[in-house]
N, C-alpha and C positions, 0 to 999 in steps of 0.2 A: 507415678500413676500410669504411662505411660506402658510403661511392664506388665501392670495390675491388665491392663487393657489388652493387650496381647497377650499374656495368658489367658483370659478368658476369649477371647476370638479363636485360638488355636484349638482349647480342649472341647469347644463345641462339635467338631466332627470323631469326639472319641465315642468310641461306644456308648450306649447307652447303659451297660453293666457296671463300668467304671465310675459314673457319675456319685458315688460317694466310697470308690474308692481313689483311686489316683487322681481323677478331675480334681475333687474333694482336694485334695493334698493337695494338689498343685496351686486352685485358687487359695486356698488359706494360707498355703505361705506366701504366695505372690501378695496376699493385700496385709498380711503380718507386718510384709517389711516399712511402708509408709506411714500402718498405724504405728508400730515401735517408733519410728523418728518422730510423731507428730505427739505421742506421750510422754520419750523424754525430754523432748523440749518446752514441754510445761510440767515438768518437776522444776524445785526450787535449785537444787544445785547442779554445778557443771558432771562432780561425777554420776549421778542419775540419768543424767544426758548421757556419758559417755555406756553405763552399763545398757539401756535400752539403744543404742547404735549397736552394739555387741550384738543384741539380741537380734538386732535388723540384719546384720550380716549373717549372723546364722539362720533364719527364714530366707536368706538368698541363698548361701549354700547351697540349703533343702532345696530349691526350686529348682538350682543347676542339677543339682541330683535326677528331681523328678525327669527336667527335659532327655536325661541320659536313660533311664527307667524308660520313658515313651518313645525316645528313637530304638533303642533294644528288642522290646515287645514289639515293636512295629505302628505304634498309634502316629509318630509324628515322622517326617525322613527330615532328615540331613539338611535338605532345600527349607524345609518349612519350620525349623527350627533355630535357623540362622538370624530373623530379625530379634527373637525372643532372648539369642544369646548375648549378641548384640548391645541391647538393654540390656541386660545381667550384669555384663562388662560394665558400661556405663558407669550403673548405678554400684558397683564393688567400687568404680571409682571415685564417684561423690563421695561415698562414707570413707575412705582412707581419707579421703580429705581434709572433708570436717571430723573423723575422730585427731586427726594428727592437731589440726586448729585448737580442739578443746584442751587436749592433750598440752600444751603451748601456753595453754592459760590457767593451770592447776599451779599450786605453789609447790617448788621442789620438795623431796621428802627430809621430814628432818635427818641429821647426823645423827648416828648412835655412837 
């Protein structure tokens, strides 16, 4: 949430042109990725958990993307984009984590 929060602090000083294009992008994947974890952990099994973490890593991807996109164009520099990366880091490494955990608790695959 954390991230979700600094993205939206950071794209407040974007354009106001951008505000449903990149801003856009950028908040929607930023709050994607805690709604993805917070969906598959009320699915009934461990793999729906693990495909919606999948899905959360991939709406962080996107996000790292966007901040590259906004240092490029010029909306964010280098300085103001560091605590946002930061968090990004972070949180790729919480979900390694707990996907490898769930990953640990699935029954091996049968023998063919």
């Amino acid at each position: 949430m954390e991230l979700v929060q600094e993205t939206y602090r950071l794209t407040c000083a974007y354009p106001k042109a951008e505000r449903y294009g990149l801003v856009g992008q950028l908040r929607e994947s930023a709050v994607s990725i805690p709604a993805n974890i917070a969906e598959g952990n009320a699915r009934r099994t461990t793999r729906d958990y693990l495909r919606f973490l999948a899905m959360a890593n991939g709406s962080l991807r996107e996000l790292e993307t966007y901040f590259e996109v906004s240092e490029i164009v010029g909306y964010a520099s280098a300085t103001e984009l560091v605590k946002p990366r930061a968090l990004a880091d972070e949180v790729a490494r919480m979900l390694t984590r707990l996907t490898q955990s769930l990953q640990r608790k699935l029954p091996p695959p049968p023998d063919l």
